[in-house]
N, C-alpha and C positions, 0 to 999 in steps of 0.2 A: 560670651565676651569677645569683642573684637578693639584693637587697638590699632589707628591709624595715625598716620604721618599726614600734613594737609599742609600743602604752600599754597595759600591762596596771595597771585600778582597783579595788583591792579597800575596802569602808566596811562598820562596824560601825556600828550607833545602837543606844545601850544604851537598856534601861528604866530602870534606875535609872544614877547615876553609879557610876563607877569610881576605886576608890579607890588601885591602882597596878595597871600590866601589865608583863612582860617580854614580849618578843616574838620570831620571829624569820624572816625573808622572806627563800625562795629563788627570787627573780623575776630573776634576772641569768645570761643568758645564757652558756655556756661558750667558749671560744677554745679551738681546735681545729682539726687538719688540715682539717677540711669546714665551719669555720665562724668569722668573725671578728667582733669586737664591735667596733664603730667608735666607737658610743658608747652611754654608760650611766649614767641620772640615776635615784636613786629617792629618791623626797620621802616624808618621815613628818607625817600632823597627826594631835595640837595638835603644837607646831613645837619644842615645848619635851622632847621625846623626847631624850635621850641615846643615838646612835649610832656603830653601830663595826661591824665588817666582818671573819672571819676563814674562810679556807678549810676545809670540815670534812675528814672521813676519805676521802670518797669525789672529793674532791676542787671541789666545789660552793661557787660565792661566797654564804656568807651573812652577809647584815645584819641585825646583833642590835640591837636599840631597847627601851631600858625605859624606863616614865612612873610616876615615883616624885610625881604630883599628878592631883589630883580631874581626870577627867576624863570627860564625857556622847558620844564619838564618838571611832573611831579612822581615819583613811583612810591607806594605802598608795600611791605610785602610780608605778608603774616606766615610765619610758621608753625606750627601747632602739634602738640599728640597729644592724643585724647583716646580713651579707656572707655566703654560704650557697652554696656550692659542692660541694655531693656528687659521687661517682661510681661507681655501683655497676656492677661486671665479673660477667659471669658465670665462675667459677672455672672452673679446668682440673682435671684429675684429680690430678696433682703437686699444687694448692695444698691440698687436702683431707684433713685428718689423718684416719686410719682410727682405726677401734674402740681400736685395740692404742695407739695415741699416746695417743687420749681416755683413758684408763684408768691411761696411768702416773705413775708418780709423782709425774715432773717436772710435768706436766697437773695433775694432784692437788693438788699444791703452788700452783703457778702461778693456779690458779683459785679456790680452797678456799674466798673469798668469794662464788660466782657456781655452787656446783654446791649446798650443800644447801638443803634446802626452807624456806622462811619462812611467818613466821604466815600470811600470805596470799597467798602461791603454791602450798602444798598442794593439792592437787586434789582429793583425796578417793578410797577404795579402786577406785568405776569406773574412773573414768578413768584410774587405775593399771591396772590391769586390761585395757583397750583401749588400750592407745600401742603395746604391745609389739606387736601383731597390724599396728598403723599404720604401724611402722619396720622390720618384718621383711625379712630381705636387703636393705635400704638402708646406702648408706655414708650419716655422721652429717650430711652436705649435706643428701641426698636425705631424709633420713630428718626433717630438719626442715620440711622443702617438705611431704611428708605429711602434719606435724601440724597448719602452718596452712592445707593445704587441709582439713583431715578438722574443724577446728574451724568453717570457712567452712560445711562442713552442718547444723552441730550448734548453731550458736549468735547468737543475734540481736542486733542494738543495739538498746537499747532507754532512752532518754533517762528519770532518774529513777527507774529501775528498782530501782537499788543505793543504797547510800552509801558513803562512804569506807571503813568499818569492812566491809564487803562481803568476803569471802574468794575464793578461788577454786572451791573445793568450795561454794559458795551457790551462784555466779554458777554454776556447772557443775547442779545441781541443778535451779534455773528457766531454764535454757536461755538466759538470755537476758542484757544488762548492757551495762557503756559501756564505752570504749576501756581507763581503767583494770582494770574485767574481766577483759577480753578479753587483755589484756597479763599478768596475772597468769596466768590459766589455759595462755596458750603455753607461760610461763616455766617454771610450774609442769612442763608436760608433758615438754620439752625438757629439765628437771634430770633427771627421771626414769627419763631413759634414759640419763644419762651427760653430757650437752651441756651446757656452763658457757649463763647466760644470764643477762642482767640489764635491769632495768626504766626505761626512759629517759622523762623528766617535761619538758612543752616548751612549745611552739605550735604550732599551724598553721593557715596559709593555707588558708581554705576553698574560695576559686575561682581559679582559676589564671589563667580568663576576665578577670577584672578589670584593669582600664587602669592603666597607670603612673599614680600620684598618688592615685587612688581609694581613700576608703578603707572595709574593711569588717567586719562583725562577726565577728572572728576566736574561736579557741577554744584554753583550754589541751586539752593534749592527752598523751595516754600512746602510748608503742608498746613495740620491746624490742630488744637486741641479741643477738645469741648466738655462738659460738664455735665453729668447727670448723677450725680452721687460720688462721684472721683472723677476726677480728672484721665481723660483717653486721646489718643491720638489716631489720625489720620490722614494718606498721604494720598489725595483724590486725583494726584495725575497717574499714580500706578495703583490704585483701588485698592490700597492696603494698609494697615499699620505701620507705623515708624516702627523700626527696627534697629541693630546696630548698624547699620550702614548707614543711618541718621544722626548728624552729627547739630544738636540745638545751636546756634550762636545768640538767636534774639527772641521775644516774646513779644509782640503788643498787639492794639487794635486792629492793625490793617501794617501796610507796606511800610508807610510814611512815618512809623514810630521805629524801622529797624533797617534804614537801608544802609546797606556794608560803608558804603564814602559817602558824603556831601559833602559840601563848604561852599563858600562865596568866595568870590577873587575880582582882583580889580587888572583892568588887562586881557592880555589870552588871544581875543580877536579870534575864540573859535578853538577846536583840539580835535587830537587826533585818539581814540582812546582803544587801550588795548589791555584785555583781562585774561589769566588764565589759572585754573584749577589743576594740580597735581595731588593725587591724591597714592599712597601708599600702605596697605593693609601690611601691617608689624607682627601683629602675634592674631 
């Protein structure tokens, strides 16, 4: 069990004022078997923001904020503790649905959100092209373990590389890209052959080293889950399982169903934008 403190700061400074914005911030933690929110404050400036809070489809707390007056700066700022108890098993041969499960209907149905390809999980004809050679005679466990080893040869982090709008057949293209990448292209691979998967949007603790109380410059962070009998996870920028240093905020198909701010605004003439992650391990 590990319990952590998380200020996530997100600020706008516009060039020009803003004349109205809607908004909307999925900075709030989920409550779940492997993780509890003990608590949860998110503050809007200017202060005069009208806010309200409603679960979306995928199940994700968001805070919706609109500023219907002139306004030169927007800041966000979520604080959070959250109680993080994973435990990942290595499955037995019973807990692992075979090819003939994955394929039927009931599967079909049951997943229908989580097996086809999204704008930015596509991977592109190669890599359709090599999974199959990647998974062959593997049951859909083994056959996932293949893909994020065969990605571990093929693909680099590389900070700044991408942007949000980044696909997966890009990031597959220059070899290279950040956790959201790299989470898209698994996803991607993994639909491909049959294997429901979807995109998990979060935090993590970068040093595990760090002393109770300390606190240090954390990161949002992407990794993914996928389906072969239960539900598993996987964090393909650091080749491992989510852990408690993995803090869930969002679930969905791909990036564009969980990103932390959007909104439209009228005005701006352009911004200045400035994020940062504090992160503090409690107990």
């Amino acid at each position: 069990m590990t319990r952590l403190n998380i200020i996530h700061t997100t600020g706008y400074k516009y060039n020009k004022r803003v004349t109205l914005s809607y908004n909307e911030a999925r900075m709030t933690p989920l409550t779940d078997a492997q993780q509890v929110v003990l608590e949860s404050v998110l503050k809007v400036s200017p202060t005069q923001a009208a806010v309200s809070s409603y679960r979306d489809y995928w199940g994700t707390r968001v805070t919706a904020f609109d500023m219907q007056m002139p306004h030169d700066h927007l800041e966000v700022v979520s604080n959070i503790t959250v109680e993080v108890h994973r435990s990942e098993r290595v499955p037995s041969d019973a807990d692992i649905a075979g090819w003939d499960a994955m394929s039927s209907p009931e599967t079909l149905n049951t997943f229908s959100d989580w097996l086809p390809q999204s704008q930015l999980s596509a991977p592109g004809e190669e890599v359709l092209a090599i999974i199959p050679r990647v998974v062959e005679d593997r049951n859909p466990h083994e056959a996932a373990l293949a893909i994020f080893e065969w990605m571990r040869g093929e693909m680099t982090y590389m900070s700044g590389s991408t942007a949000v709008t980044t696909n997966a057949e890009e990031a597959w293209g220059q070899r290279q890209g950040v956790c959201q990448d790299l989470a898209h292209l698994a996803i991607g691979a993994l639909r491909s052959c049959g294997i429901p998967a979807r995109y998990v949007s979060g935090y993590l603790h970068p040093r595990s080293t760090a002393g109770i109380g300390e606190t240090v410059a954390g990161q949002s962070h992407a990794w993914l889950e996928w389906w072969d009998g239960d539900w598993r996870s996987w964090d393909p920028t650091n080749h491992k399982p989510a852990d408690d240093y993995h803090v869930t905020v969002a679930k969905g198909r791909d990036y564009r169903d969980v990103p932390p701010l959007k909104g439209i605004l009228s005005g701006g003439g352009g911004s200045a934008l400035s994020v940062s992650v504090e992160i503090t391990q409690l107990a």
